[in-house]
C-alpha positions as CSV (number, residue, x, y, z in Angstrom):
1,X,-25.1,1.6,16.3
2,X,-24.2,-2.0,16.8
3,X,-21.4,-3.5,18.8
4,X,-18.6,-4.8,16.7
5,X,-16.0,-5.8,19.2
6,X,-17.2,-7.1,23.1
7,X,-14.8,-7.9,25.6
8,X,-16.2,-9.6,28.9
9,X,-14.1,-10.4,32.0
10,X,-11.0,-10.8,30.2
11,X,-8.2,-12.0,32.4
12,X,-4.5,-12.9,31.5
13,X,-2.0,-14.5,33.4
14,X,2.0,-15.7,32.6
15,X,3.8,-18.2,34.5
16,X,7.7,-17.1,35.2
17,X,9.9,-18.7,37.0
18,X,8.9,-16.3,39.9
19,X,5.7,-17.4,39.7
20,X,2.4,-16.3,38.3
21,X,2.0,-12.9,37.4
22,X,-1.1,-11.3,36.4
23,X,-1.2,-9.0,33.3
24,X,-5.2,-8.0,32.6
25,X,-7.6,-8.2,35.3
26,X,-11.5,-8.6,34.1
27,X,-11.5,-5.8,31.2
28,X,-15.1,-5.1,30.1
29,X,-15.4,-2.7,27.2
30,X,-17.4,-2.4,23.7
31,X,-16.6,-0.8,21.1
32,X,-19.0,0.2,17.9
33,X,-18.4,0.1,14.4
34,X,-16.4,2.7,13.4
35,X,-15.3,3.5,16.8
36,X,-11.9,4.9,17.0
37,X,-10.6,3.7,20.2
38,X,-7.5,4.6,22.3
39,X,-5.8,2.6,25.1
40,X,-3.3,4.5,27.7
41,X,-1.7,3.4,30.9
42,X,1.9,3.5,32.6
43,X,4.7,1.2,30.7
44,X,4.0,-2.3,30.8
45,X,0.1,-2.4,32.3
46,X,-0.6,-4.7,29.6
47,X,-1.8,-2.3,26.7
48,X,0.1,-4.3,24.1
49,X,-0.8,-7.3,25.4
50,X,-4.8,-6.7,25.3
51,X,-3.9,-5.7,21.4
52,X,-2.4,-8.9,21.2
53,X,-5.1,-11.3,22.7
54,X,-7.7,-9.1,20.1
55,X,-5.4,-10.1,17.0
56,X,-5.6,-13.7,17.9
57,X,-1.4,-13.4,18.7
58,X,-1.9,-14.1,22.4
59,X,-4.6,-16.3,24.3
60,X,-6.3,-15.1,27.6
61,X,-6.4,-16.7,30.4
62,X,-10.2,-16.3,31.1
63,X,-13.0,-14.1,30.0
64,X,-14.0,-13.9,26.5
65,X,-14.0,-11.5,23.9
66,X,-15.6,-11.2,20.1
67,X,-16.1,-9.4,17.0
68,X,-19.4,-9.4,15.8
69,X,-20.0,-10.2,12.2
70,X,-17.6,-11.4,9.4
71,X,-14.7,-8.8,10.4
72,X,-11.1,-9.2,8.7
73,X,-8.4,-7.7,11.3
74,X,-5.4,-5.7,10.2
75,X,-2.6,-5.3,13.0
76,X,0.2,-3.2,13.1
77,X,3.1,-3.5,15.4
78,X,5.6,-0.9,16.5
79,X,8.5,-2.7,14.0
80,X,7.9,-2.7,10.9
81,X,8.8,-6.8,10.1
82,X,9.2,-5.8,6.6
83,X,10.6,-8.4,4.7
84,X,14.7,-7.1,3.9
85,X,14.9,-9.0,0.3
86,X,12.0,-7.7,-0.9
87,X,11.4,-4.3,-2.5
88,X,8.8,-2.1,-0.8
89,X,6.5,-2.6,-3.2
90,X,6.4,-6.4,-3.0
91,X,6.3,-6.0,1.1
92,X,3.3,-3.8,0.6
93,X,2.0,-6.5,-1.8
94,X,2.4,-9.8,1.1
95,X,-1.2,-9.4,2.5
96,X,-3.2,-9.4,-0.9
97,X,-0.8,-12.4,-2.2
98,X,-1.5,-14.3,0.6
99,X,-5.4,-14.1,0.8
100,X,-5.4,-14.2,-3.1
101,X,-7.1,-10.3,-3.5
102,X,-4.3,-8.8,-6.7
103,X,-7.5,-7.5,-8.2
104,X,-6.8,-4.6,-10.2
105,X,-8.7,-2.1,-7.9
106,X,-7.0,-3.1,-5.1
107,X,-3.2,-2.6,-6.7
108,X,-4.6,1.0,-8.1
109,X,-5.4,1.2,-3.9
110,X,-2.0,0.5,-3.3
111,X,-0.5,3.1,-5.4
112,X,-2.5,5.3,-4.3
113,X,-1.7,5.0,-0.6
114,X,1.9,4.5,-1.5
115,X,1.8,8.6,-3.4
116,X,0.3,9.8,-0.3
117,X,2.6,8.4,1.8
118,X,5.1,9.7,-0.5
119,X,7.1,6.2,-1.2
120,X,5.9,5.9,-4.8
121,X,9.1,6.8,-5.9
122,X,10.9,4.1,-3.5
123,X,8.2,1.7,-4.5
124,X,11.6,-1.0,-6.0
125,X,13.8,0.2,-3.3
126,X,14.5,-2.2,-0.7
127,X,13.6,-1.9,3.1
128,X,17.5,-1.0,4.2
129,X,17.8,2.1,2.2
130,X,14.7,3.9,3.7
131,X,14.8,5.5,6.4
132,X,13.0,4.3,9.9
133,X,10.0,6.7,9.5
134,X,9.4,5.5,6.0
135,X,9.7,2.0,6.4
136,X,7.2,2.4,9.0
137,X,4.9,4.3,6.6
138,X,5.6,1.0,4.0
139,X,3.9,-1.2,6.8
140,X,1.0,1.0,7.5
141,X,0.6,0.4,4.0
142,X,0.7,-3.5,3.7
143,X,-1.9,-3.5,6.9
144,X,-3.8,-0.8,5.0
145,X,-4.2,-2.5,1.7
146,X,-6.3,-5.9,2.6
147,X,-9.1,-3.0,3.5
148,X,-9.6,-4.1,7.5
149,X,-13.0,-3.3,8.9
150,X,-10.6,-3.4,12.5
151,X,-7.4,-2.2,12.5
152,X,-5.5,-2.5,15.6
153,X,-2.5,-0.1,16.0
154,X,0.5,-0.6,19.1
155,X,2.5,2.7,19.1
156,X,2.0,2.6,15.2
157,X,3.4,6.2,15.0
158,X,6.2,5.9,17.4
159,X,9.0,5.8,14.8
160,X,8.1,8.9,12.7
161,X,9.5,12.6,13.6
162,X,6.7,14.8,15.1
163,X,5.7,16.2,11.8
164,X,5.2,13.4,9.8
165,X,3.2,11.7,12.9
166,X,1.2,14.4,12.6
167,X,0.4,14.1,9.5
168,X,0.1,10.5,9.4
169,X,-2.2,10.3,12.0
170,X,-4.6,12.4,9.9
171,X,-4.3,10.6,7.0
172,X,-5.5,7.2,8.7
173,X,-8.3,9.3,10.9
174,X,-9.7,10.6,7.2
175,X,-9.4,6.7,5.6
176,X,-11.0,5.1,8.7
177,X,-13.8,7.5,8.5
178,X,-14.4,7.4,4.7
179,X,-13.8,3.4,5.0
180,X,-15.8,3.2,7.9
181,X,-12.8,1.3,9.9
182,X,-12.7,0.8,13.6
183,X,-9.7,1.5,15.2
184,X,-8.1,0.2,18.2
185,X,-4.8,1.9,19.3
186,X,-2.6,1.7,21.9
187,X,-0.1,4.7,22.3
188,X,1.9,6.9,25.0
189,X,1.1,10.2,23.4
190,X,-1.9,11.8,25.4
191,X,-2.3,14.2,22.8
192,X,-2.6,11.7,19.8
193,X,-5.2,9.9,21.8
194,X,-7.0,12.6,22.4
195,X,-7.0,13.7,19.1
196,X,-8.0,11.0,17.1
197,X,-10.1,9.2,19.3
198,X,-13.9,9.2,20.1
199,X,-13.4,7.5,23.4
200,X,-9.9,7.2,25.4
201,X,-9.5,3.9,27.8
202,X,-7.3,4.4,30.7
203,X,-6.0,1.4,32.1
204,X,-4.7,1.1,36.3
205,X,-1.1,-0.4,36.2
206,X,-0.7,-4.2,36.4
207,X,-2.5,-5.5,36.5
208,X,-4.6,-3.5,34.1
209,X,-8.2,-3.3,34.9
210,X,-10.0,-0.2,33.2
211,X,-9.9,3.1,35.6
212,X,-12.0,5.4,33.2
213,X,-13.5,5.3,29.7
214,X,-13.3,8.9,28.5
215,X,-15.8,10.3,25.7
216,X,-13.8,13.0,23.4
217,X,-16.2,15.4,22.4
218,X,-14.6,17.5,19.7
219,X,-15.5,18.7,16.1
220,X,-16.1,15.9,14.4
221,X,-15.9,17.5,11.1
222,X,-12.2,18.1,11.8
223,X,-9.0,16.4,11.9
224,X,-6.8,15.4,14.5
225,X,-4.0,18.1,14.0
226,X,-7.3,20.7,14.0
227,X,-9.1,18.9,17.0
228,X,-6.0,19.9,18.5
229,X,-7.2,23.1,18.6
230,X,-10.2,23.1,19.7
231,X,-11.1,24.6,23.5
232,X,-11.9,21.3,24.9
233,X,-8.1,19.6,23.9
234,X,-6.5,21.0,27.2
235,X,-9.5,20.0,29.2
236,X,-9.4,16.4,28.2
237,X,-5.5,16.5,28.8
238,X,-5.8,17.0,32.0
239,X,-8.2,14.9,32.8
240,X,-6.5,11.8,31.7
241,X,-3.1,12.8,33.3
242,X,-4.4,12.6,36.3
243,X,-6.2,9.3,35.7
244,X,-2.7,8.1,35.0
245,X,-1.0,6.1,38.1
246,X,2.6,7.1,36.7
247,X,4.3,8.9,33.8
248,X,3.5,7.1,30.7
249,X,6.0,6.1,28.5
């Protein structure tokens, strides 16, 4: 299996008024297509800001980084940014509009993803009379519908009650498997990473360099509330906790 995503030496720096701080210091990784890859570390290592250099949001300072191949990005933030004048449906609708892809299939997609979410019914309902977890559901939608061979996610399920994170989660594991998506996720919830991902990046605190890249055997026939489960969760837990420099949060 191929590399789709190589990052080399990638360093960033910000200038402040207290001077130059450093942020990432030379990450290396690679990640293969159809990878589902999760980032941990301490609060503000400089998980979200790697995410944010990948999208194109953000510039390094040095080092490089790539996606091999003709790769179309979805991103998803931990704020929804839904538009408030718009109904839900139209929201949903931005991404195709704007890179001109209303095909029929792809609006049978959307309604599709909108009945599993369970938002077909607020489909013409606008963004302030939904509640936090389902507007956040509405933008996992919008990022969902262009189809994204990468999808980078930053905390994408922090909004949503434990229950419906659960579930979510799932449902984007079984889509990026059938779709054959790669997934790049930043999150604070050791289980979730665990879970859902084939390999977990730890990073050091900032600034960030990679302390351990940890392969998640599991049962890859299952899902991430089953791989919960299974006898090697606890071990993996562990593991990574004590990779951590601090509580994460």
């Amino acid at each position: 299996m191929n590399n789709l995503v190589e990052i080399n030496n990638l360093t960033k720096k910000f200038n402040t008024i207290n001077g130059e701080i450093e942020a990432i210091n030379n990450i290396d990784l690679e990640i293969k297509q159809g990878e589902i890859i999760a980032i941990v570390g301490s609060s503000g290592c400089g998980k979200s800001t790697l995410l944010s250099i990948l999208a194109g949001l953000d510039k390094q300072t040095s080092g490089n980084f790539k996606f091999n191949g003709d790769v179309k990005i979805g991103y998803m933030l931990q704020q929804d940014a839904l538009l408030p004048w718009l109904s839900i449906y139209d929201n949903v609708l931005i991404g195709l509009k704007i890179n001109k892809q209303v095909t029929k299939e792809n609006l049978e997609y959307i309604d599709n993803l909108l009945k599993i979410y369970d938002l077909y019914e607020f489909k013409d309902k606008k963004p302030a009379s939904l509640s936090g977890g389902m507007k956040q559901r509405a933008a996992l939608i919008r990022t969902l519908a262009l189809k994204p061979d990468v999808l980078l996610l930053d905390e994408p399920f922090s909004a949503l009650d434990y229950q419906t994170r659960l579930i979510i989660s799932d449902d984007v594991y079984k889509i990026a498997k059938k779709e054959n998506i790669t997934i790049i996720m930043v999150t604070h919830d050791l289980a979730e990473a665990i879970s859902m991902a084939n390999k977990v990046v730890v990073l050091s605190k900032r600034p960030c360099k990679i302390k351990n890249v940890v392969p998640i055997i599991l049962n890859e026939k299952s899902t991430p509330i089953n791989n919960r489960k299974d006898s090697n969760f606890s071990m993996y837990y562990d593991m990574i906790w004590r990779d951590l420099d601090v509580f994460i949060s």
